[in-house]
C-alpha positions, 0 to 999 in steps of 0.5 A: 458499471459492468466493469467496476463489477468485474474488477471489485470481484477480482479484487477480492479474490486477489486480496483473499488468496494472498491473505490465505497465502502469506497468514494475514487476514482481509480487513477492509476492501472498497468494493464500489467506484462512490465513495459511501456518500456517493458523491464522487468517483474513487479511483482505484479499489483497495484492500488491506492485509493484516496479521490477525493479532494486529489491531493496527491501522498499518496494514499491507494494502493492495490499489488497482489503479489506473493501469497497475495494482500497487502493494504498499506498507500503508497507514489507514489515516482515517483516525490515525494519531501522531502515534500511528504516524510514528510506528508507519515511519519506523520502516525507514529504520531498515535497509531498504532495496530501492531498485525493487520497492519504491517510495510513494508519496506527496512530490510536493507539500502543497499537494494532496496528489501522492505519486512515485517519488523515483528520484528520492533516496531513503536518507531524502525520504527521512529528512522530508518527513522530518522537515515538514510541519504536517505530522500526516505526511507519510510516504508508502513503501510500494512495489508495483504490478503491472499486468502489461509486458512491454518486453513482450507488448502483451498482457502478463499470464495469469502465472507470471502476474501471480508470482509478482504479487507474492513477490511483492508481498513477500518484500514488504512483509519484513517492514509490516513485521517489524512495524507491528511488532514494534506498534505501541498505540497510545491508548493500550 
């Protein structure tokens, strides 16, 4: 508990300094291991960045995860129409560097499981998408933090951990960009 504490509390200020720093605004943070009901355990805690003219459920989203935190372009689902769906997808239409961003997704459709999808091209991403049946599969343009180095075998400084964060948040700002200024919700 004491934990989950310290890491909620570290997630917010990660996700206030970096809206601070890049002119996005902290919309929603999950702050808790229960989910609302309290009937199971989340794991990871989350928050999204958002432009304060967006009203989008797009956002860039920061995960602490299991041993990483994961900054991603991400479609809030809850809620989210065929639309939404169209507008997250529309990051495919940019070049992408694979060597620095990577895709995160479904490795298969008869899963709910999301995981790194290393071996996919942007052209195999789009074909998926497009082939499957199920308009909300989405795959997530991510860039991973980890606060381990294994070329020293010792924890990041807090320096080096920061500048990862604003690089990561500084690659995946063109593809929020371009997805908001382009987002057109159906019912505007």
């Amino acid at each position: 508990r004491e934990k989950a504490r310290d890491v909620s509390r570290m997630m917010y200020e990660i996700c206030s300094e970096f809206a601070a720093q890049f002119n996005l605004t902290l919309n929603n943070t999950v702050k808790r291991w229960l989910n609302v009901r309290g009937t199971s355990v989340r794991e990871y805690f989350w928050g999204q960045l958002k432009r304060p003219d967006s009203n989008s459920p797009i956002s860039i989203s920061i995960f602490a995860e299991h041993n990483h935190y994961r900054l991603a372009l991400e479609l809030n689902v809850n809620g989210s129409s065929d639309s939404d769906y169209q507008a997250f997808n529309r990051y495919l239409l940019r070049p992408i560097d694979t060597t620095r961003l990577k895709f995160f997704g479904k490795a298969r459709p008869s899963t709910d499981a999301m995981e790194i999808l290393l071996d996919l091209t942007k052209e195999e991403v789009i074909n998926r998408l497009n082939a499957s049946n199920n308009m909300e599969d989405r795959v997530q343009l991510s860039y991973f933090v980890y606060r381990y180095d294994n070329a020293t075998n010792s924890d990041k400084t807090d320096s080096m951990f920061y500048q990862e964060f604003s690089e990561g948040i500084r690659l995946l700002l063109p593809y929020y960009n371009y997805v908001i200024d382009s987002y057109c919700p159906e019912n505007e």
